[in-house]
C-alpha positions in Angstrom: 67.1 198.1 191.6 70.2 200.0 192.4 71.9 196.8 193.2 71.1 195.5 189.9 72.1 198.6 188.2 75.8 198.3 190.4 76.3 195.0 189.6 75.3 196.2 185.6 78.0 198.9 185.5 81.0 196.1 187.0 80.2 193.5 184.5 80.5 196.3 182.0 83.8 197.7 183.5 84.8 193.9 183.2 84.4 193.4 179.5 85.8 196.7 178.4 89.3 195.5 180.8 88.9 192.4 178.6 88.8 194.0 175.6 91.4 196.6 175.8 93.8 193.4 177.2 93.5 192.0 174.4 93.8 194.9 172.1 97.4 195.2 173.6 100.5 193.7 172.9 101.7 191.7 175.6 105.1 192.5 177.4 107.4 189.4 177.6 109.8 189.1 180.8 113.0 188.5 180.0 114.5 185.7 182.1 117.2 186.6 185.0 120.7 185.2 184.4 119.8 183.2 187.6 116.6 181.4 186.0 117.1 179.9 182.5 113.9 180.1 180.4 113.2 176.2 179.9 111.6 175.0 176.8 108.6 172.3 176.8 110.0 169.2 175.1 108.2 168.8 171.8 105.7 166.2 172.1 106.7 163.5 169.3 103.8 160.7 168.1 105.2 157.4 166.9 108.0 157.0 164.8 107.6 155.4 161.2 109.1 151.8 160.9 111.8 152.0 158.4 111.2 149.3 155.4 113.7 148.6 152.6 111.6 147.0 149.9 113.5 144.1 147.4 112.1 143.8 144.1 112.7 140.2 143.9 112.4 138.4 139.9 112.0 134.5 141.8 109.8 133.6 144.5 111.6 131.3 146.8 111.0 127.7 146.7 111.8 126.6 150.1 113.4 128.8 153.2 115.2 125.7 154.3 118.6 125.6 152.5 118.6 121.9 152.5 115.8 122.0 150.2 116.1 124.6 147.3 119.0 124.8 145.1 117.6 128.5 144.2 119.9 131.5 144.5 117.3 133.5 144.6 116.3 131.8 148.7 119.7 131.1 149.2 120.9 134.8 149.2 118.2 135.4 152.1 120.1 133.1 154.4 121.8 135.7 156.4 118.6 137.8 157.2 117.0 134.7 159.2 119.5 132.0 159.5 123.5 131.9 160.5 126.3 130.1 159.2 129.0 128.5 161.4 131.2 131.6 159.5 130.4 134.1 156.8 132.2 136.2 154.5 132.8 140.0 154.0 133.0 142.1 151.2 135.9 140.6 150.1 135.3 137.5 150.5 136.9 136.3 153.2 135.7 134.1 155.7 135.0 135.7 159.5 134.2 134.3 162.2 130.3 134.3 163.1 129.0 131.4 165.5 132.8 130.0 166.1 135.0 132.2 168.4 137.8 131.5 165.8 138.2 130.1 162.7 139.8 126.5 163.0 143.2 126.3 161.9 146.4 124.1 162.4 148.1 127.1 163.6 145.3 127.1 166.4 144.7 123.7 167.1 141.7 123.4 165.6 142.2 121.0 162.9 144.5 118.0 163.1 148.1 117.7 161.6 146.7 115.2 159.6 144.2 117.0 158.4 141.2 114.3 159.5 139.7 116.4 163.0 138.1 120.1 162.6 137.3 121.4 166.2 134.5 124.3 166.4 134.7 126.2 169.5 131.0 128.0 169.4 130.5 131.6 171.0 128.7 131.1 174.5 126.4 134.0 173.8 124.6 133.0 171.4 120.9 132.6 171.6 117.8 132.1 169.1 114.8 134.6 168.1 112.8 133.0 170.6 115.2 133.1 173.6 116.8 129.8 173.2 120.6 129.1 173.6 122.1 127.6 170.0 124.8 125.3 170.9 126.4 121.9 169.7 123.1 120.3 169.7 121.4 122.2 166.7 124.7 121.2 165.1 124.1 117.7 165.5 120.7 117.9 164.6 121.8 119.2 161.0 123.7 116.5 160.6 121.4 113.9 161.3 118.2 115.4 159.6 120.5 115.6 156.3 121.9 112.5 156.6 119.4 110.4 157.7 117.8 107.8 154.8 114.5 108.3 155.6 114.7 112.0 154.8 115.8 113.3 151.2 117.5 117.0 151.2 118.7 118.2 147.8 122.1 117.0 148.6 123.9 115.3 151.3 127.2 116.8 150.1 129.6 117.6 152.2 128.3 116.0 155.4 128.6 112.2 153.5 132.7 113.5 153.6 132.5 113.0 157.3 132.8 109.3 159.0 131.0 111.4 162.4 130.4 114.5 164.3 130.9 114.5 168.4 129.7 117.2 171.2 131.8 116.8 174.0 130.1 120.0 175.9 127.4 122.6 174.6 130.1 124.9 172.9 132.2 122.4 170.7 131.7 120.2 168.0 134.5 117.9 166.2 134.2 116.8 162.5 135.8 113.0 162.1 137.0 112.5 158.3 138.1 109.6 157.0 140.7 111.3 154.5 141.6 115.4 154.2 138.6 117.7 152.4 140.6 120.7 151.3 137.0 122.3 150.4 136.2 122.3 154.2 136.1 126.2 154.7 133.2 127.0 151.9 130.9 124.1 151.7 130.1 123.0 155.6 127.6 124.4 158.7 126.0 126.9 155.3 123.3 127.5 158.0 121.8 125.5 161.4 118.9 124.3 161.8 117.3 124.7 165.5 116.9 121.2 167.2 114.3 122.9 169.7 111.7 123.4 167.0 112.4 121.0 164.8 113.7 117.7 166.2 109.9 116.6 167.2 108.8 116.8 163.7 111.6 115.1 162.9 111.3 112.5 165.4 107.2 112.3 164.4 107.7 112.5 160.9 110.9 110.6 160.1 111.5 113.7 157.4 111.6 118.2 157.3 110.3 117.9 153.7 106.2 119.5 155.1 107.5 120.7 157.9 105.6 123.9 158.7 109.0 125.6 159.1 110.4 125.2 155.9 108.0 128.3 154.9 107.7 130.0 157.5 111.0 130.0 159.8 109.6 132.1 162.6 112.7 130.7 164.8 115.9 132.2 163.5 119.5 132.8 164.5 120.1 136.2 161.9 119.1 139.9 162.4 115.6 139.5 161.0 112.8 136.6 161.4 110.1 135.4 159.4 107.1 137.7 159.0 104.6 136.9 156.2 104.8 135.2 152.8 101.8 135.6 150.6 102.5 133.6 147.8 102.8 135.2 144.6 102.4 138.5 146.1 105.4 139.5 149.0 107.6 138.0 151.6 108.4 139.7 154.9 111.1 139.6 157.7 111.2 141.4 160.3 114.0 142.6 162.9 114.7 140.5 165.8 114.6 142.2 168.9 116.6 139.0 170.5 119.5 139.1 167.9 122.6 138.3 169.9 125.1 140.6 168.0 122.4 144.1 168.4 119.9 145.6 166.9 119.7 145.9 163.4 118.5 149.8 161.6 115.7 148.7 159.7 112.8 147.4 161.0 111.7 145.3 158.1 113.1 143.8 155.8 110.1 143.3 152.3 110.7 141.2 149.2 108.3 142.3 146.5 107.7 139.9 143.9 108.1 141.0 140.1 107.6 139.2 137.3 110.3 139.7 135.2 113.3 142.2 134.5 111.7 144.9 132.9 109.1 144.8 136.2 111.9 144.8 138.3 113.7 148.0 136.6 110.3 149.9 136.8 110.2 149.3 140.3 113.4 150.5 140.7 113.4 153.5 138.8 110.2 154.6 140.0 111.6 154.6 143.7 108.8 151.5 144.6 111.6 149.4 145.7 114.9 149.9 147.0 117.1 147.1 145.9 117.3 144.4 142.9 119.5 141.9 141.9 120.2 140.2 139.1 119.4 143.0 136.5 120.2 142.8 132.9 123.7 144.6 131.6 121.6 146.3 129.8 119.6 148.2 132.2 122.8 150.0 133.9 122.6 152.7 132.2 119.3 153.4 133.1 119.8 152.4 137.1 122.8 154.7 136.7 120.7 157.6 134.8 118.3 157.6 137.5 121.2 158.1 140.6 120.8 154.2 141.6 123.9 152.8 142.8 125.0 149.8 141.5 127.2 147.4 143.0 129.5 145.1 141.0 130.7 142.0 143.2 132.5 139.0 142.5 130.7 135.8 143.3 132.5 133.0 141.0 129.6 132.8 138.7 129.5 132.3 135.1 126.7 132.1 132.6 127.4 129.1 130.4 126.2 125.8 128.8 126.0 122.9 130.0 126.6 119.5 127.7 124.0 116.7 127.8 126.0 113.0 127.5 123.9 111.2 129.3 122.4 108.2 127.3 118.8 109.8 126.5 120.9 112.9 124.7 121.1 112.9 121.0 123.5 110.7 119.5 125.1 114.3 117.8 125.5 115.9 121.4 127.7 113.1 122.3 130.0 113.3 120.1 133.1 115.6 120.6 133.3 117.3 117.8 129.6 117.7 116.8 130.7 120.4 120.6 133.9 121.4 119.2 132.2 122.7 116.4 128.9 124.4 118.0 132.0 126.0 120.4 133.3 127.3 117.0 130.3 128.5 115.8 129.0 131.5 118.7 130.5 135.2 118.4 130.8 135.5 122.3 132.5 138.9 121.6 129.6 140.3 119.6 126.9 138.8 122.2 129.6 140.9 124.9 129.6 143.9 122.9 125.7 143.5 121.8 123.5 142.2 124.3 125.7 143.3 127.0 126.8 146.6 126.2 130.7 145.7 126.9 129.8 145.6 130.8 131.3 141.9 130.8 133.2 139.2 128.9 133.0 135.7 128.0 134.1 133.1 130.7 136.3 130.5 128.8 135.8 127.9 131.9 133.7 127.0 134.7 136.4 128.2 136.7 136.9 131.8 135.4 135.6 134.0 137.6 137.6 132.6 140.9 141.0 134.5 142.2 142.5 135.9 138.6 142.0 132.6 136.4 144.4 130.8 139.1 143.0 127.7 139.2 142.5 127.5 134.9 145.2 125.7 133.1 147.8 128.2 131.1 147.9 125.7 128.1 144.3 126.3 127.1 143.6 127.9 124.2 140.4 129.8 124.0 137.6 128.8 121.4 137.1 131.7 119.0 134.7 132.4 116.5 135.4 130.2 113.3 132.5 128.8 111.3 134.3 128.1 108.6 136.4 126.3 111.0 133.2 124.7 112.3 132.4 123.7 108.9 135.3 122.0 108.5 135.1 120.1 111.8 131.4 118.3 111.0 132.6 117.2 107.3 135.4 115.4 108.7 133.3 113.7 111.2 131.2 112.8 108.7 128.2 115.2 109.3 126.9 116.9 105.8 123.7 118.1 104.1 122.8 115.4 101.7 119.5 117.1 101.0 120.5 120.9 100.7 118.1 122.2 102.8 120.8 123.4 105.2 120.9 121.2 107.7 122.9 118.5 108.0 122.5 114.9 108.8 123.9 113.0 111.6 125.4 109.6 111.4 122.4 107.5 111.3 120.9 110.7 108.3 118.5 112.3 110.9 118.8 116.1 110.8 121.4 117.4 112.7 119.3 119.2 115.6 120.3 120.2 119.1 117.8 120.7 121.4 118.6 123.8 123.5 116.8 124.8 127.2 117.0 127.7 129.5 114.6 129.8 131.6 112.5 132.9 130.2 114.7 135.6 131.1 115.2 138.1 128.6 118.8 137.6 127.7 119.1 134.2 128.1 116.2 133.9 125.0 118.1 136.3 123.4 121.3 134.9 123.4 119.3 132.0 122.2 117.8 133.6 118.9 121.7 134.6 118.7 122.9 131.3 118.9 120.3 129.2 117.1 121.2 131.7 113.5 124.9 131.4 114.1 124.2 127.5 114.4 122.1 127.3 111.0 124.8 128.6 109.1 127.3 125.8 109.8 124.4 123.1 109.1 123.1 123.0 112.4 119.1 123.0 113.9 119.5 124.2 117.3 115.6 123.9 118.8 115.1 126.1 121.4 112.7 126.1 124.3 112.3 127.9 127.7 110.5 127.5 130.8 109.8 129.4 134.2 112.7 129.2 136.2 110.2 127.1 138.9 109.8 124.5 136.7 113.6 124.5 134.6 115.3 124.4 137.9 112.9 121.5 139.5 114.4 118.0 140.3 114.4 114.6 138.4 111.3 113.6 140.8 109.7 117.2 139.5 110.1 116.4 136.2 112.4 119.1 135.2 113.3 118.7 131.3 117.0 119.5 132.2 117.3 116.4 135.1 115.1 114.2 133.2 117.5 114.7 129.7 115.0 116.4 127.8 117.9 118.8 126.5 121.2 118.2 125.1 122.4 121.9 126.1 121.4 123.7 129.1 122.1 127.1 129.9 122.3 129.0 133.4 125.1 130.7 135.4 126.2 128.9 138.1 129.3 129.0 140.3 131.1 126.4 142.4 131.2 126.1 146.2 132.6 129.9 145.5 135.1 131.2 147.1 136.6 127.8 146.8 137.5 126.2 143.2 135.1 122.8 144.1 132.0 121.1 142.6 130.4 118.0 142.7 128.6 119.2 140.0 130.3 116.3 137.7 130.8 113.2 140.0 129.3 110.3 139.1 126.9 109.5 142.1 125.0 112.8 141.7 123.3 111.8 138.2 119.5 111.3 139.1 117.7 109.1 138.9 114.8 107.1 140.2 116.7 105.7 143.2 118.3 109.2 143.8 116.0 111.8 142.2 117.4 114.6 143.7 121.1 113.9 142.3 121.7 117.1 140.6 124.8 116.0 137.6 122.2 116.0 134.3 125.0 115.8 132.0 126.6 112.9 132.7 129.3 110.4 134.4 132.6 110.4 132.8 134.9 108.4 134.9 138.5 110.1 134.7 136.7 113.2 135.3 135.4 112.0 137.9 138.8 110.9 139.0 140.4 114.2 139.0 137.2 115.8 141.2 137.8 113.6 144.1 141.5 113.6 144.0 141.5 117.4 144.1 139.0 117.5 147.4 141.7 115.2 149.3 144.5 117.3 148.2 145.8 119.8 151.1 149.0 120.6 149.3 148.0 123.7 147.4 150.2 123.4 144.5 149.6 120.1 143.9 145.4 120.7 144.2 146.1 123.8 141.6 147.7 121.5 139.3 144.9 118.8 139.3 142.8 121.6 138.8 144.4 122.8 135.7 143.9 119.0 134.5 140.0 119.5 135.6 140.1 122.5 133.5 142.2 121.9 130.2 139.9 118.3 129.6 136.0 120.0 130.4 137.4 122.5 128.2 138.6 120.9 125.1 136.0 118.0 125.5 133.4 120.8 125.5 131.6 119.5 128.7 130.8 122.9 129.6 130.9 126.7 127.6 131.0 129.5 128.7 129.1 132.5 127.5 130.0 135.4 130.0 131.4 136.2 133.6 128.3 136.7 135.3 129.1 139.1 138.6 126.2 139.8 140.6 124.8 143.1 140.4 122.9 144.8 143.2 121.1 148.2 142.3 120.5 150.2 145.5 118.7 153.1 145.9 121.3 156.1 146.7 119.5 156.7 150.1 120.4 153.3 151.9 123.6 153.8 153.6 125.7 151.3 155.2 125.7 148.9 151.9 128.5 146.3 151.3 127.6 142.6 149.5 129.4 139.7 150.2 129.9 136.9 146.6 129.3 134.3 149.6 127.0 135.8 152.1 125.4 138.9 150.4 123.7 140.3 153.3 126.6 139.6 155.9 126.2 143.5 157.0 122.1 143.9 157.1 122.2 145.0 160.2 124.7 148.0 159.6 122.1 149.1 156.5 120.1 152.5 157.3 118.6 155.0 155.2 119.8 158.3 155.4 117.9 161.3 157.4 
């Protein structure tokens, strides 16, 4: 009992210690100059992955560049895939799988123009590990030039009479004659032989190759992800990227249906970059603290002429084009449609080093329908009926059939065109399609490769920064025995002519001068018109830091992008 009662009394004497202890403010020891309090690093969970989101107006047809003719899966090149050399911000070609850029000066192209020698970078290695050397070269080669397969276009690598590899790290390009346009057009992305020479071999063709979708072996900062059709694409970084370690972790292409989708998603901060955006949307990019980036890439929207045979008899005629050039107030669609931002492109070749390579003789077409007018009667064209329209030579109305994409603009500058039309007598019928099915081949169908139209409008460049096409050569209009020939207007032999003398022609001056020839006949035989310089724009969300564009190889500098903390 007194034991129990003891015990009683020192549990209470306990509690009540407790009690007042904590009813007191604690007294904190101030360290000693000879012991440094040391803090308890902050425990830190996992960090975020960092995502810069594309809003993206045209789904990608193909990932393999030999394949697609789109811009749109083109311009993602340099996330995945690596040319032999790239180009910065200002254009200018760098070095990127070469150690050097070949040169006379360096010995790596011949005095006579006819050898190129690439000496490759010994470091470099594929997403999965694997070294990329002279043998993924070759295997580009062949896979586009063999006949069993059928790319989009075998041009440039039909310019070469062979390619060697003496060793790993060099490969030699034999030409039969000089190709001044050797710099922009060849090695736009390799191809790696590892993965892809046994479907080669089993197939005899890439065209289903697994790959072609889903490139989950890469040479660039990023690889393939996930594509859900319709719905996203993803890349993302390559932790075996020989030049580093890119900032973002992935890289996401969000697919929008159209402009106004796309500026939505801008504006609203859902997605971090666009391209392509109307002129008219700057002011609202720039409203809502969206930088946008204004960046020469040699393009030009413009029509193209129909002379094919299948073309209306009216489109084929000189000065039924002279006159429709008369006819379209290019200043007021400027000033209009695109609130000044731009201006029209007299020539294909506009856009490209200051006009240099545009004849000084040409005279630019300016708005004149009486002019126009003028023009058709003395060729013979009238309205015999007085409904407005005029007949053609064999007394069928005088109608132009007129194609282009959905976009906005273009079907506004088409409602533009087709009134200024009607009030010098003629029917301009207009139609548009989705870009997937305007752009497709002669074996798709397309109405512009099959001849459907007799103007066709788009902005295109050439092999930019360089002034060559083969646009207009003869051997590229489709057909069934080369469906994927991609000239739909039309061969015109001294044209012709003048495009494969200029890509033999190493003497500068006297390539500009041919060039001025090119220029000053497309021009005043209407072949092609131009509507406006076409830069691309690239709105980018103010927070990405890092951000330069290439005209060549937009995303050159991916890997420098970061957002800011």
């Amino acid at each position: 009992m007194k034991n129990k009662l003891l015990l009683t009394l020192l549990t209470m004497l306990v509690v009540f210690s407790l009690s007042l202890a904590a009813c007191t403010t604690p007294v904190v020891e101030e360290p000693s100059a000879e012991e440094p309090a040391v803090e308890a690093p902050p425990v830190e969970g996992p960090s975020e992955p960092k995502v810069v989101t594309f809003a993206w107006t045209q789904e990608p047809d193909s990932l393999n560049p030999f394949y697609t003719d789109m811009w749109f899966s083109a311009t993602l090149q340099q996330l995945y895939l690596c040319w032999a050399w790239e180009f910065d911000d200002q254009n200018k070609a760098f070095p990127n799988l070469v150690t050097e850029i070949p040169s006379v000066e360096n010995g790596g192209i011949t005095d006579d123009g006819l050898t190129i020698i690439l000496n490759l970078r010994d470091d470099i290695v594929w997403s999965d590990g694997t070294p990329l050397t002279s043998a993924d070269f070759m295997f580009t080669y062949d896979m586009i030039m063999a006949d069993s397969n059928s790319v989009n276009s075998q041009y440039p690598y039909d310019a070469l009479t062979s390619i060697e590899i003496p060793d790993p790290l060099t490969v030699v390009m034999n030409f039969p004659e000089p190709f001044a346009a050797w710099e922009a057009n060849f090695w736009r992305g390799i191809l790696p032989a590892h993965i892809l020479q046994p479907v080669f071999d089993s197939e005899g063709s890439m065209m289903e190759a697994d790959w072609n979708l889903a490139p989950t072996v890469g040479c660039g900062p990023y690889v393939f992800g996930e594509w859900e059709s319709g719905s996203f694409l993803r890349f993302v970084k390559n932790e075996n990227y020989w030049k580093g370690t890119a900032k973002i972790d992935d890289v996401f292409l969000q697919f929008v249906p159209d402009d106004a989708a796309q500026t939505a998603a801008l504006v609203a901060g859902d997605a971090d970059l666009g391209t392509f955006v109307p002129f008219s949307d700057v002011p609202t990019f720039q409203e809502a603290g969206m930088v946008v980036h204004t960046v020469d890439s040699g393009y030009a929207e413009g029509w193209f002429f129909n002379f094919r045979d299948m073309a209306s008899p009216a489109i084929r005629d000189v000065a039924v084009r002279q006159a429709i050039a008369m006819s379209i107030d290019r200043e007021a669609i400027s000033k209009d449609l695109l609130l000044g931002l731009t201006h029209p492109a007299e020539t294909y070749w506009d856009p490209i080093a200051a006009k240099a390579y545009v004849s000084p003789d040409i005279v630019p077409w300016s708005y004149d329908p009486e002019g126009a007018r003028a023009k058709l009667e003395a060729a013979g064209y009238v309205d015999s009926d007085g409904d407005g329209i005029r007949e053609d030579l064999d007394g069928n109305p005088l109608t132009i059939v007129h194609g282009t994409t959905i976009r906005e603009i273009r079907q506004d500058i088409q409602a533009v065109a087709q009134q200024q039309l009607l009030e010098v007598g003629i029917n301009l019928d207009i139609e548009s399609q989705d870009s997937d099915i305007f752009f497709g081949s002669f074996e798709d169908g397309a109405p512009p490769a099959i001849g459907e139209q007799d103007i066709m409008q788009w902005a295109d460049s050439t092999y930019f920064p360089d002034p060559d096409t083969d646009y207009w050569l003869c051997d590229q209009v489709p057909s069934d025995e080369n469906p994927f020939g991609y000239n739909y207007f039309g061969c015109d032999e001294e044209l012709d002519a003048l495009f494969q003398a200029q890509i033999i022609e190493t003497d500068p001056s006297k390539r500009l001068n041919i060039f001025h020839q090119i220029t000053k006949y497309m021009h005043d035989n209407v072949l092609w018109y131009g509507i406006y310089s076409d830069p691309d724009l690239w709105v980018v969300n103010s927070n990405l830091t890092g951000v330069k564009f290439s005209g060549v190889t937009p995303f050159y500098n991916i890997m420098e992008w970061d957002f800011a903390k």
